[in-house]
Structures are given as C-alpha cells and as structure tokens.
C-alpha positions as CSV (number, residue, x, y, z in Angstrom):
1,X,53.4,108.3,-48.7
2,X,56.3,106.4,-46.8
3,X,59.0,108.7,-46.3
4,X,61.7,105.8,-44.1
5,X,61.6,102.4,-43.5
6,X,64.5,100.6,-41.4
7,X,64.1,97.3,-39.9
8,X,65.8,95.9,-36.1
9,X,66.2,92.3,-35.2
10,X,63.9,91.1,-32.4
11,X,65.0,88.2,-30.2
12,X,63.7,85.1,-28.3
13,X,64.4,84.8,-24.5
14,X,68.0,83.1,-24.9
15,X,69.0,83.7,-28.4
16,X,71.4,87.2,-28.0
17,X,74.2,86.5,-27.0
18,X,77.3,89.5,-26.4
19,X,75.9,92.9,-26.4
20,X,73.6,94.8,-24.0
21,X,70.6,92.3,-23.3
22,X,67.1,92.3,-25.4
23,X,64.2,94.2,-23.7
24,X,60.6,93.4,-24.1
25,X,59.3,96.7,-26.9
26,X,57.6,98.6,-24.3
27,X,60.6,98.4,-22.4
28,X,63.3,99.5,-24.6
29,X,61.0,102.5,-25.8
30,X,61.0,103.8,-22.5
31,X,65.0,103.8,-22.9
32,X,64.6,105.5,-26.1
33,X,62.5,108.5,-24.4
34,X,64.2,108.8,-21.8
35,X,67.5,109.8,-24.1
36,X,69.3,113.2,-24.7
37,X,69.1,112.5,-28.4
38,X,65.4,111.9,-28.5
39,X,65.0,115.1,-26.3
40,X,67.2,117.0,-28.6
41,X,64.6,115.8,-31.6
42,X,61.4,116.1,-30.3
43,X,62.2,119.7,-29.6
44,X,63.7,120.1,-33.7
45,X,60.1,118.9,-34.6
46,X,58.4,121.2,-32.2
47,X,60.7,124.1,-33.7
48,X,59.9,122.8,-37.3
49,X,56.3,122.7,-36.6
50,X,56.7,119.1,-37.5
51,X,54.0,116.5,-35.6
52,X,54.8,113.1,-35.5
53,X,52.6,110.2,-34.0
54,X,54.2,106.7,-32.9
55,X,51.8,103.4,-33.6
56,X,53.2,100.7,-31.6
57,X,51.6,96.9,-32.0
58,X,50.0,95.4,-28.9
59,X,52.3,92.3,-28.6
60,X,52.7,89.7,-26.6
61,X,56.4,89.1,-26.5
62,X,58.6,91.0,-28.6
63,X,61.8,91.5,-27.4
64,X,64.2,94.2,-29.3
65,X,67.4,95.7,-28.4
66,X,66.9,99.4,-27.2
67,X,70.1,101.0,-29.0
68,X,69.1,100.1,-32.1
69,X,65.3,100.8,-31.6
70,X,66.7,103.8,-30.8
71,X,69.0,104.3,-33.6
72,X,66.0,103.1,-36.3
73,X,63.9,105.4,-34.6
74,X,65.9,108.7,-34.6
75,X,66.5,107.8,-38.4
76,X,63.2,107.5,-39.5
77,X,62.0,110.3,-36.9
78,X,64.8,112.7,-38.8
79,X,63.8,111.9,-42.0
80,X,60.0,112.8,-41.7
81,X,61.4,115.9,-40.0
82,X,63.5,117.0,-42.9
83,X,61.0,115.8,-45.8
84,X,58.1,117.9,-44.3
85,X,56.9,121.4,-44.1
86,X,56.1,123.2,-41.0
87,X,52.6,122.6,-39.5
88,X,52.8,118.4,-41.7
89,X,51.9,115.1,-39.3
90,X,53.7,112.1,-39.9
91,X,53.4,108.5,-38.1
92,X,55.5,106.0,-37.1
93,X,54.6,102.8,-37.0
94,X,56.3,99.6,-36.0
95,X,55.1,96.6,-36.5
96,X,56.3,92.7,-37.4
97,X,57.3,92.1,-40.7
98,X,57.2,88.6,-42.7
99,X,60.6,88.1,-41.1
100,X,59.8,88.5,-37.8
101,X,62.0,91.9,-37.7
102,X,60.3,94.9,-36.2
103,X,60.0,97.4,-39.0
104,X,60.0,100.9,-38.0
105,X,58.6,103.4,-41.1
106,X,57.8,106.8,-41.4
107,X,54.9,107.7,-43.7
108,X,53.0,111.0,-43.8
109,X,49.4,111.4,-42.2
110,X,46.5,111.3,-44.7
C-alpha cells in the first residue's frame, strides 16, 4: 500500500542554473544522512518502532539537487512514520519516472 509519493527534478550537466549545484544521487544522499534533521528522524522511527528500508536505482547519471532530495525524503520518511504502528516496515523507493523526475514513495512492506 503506498502511503507518499513526491517527485524532485533531476538535471543534466549544464542545465541548473542559480541555486546550489546538482549532485550525482549517490552524492546528494550522502548530504541527506549526514543532516541533523535526518538524525533527528531516524531516531523518531527507532522510538516508534518504525523500520524503514531505502531502494535506490543503480544509475548511471542522475543528477538531483540534495535539498530537495532531502526535503522529499523527510516527507515521505514522516509520513510512513506517522501512518504506521510500532514494530511496521516500510520502503522507500526512488526511481525514474516517465518524466525523467526521480520519484521518491513510501509504501508499506508486504
């Protein structure tokens, strides 16, 4: 059962222009664990018994912009967390849409 679904731009080498610079995926999700806020809800999870599991693609260039991979990923991350009870797994997965946006979803684990 989905729970969240938000979707991010991703970007070709040149194409952003203003704002901080696209990083390749892998890249901007080290950003996102390395943040307080990501701290802050991996331990909510942990204190709500909650489990979540990320599914990330194996691509070859996919460049995203690590605030709002961030920012999709807290949202769908606190979703799950507030839709489940304690001792539920959840996934997130990201993968490329049919609009070449990155699509970050929450879904509970069968």
């Amino acid at each position: 059962m989905m729970i969240e679904t938000h979707t991010i731009a991703t970007w070709n080498d040149g194409d952003a222009d203003g704002g901080p610079p696209p990083l390749q995926l892998v890249d901007a999700l080290q950003h996102f664990g390395k943040s307080r806020a990501t701290k802050l809800l991996i331990r909510r999870g942990e204190a709500s018994k909650v489990r979540c599991e990320l599914r990330v693609p194996l691509l070859r260039d996919c460049r995203v912009r690590s605030d709002e991979l961030g920012r999709a990923l807290r949202k769908v991350w606190r979703a799950a967390i507030d839709a489940a009870e304690p001792g539920d797994r959840f996934v997130i997965d990201l993968h490329i849409g049919p609009d070449s946006r990155l699509v970050v979803q929450a879904a509970r684990s069968s």
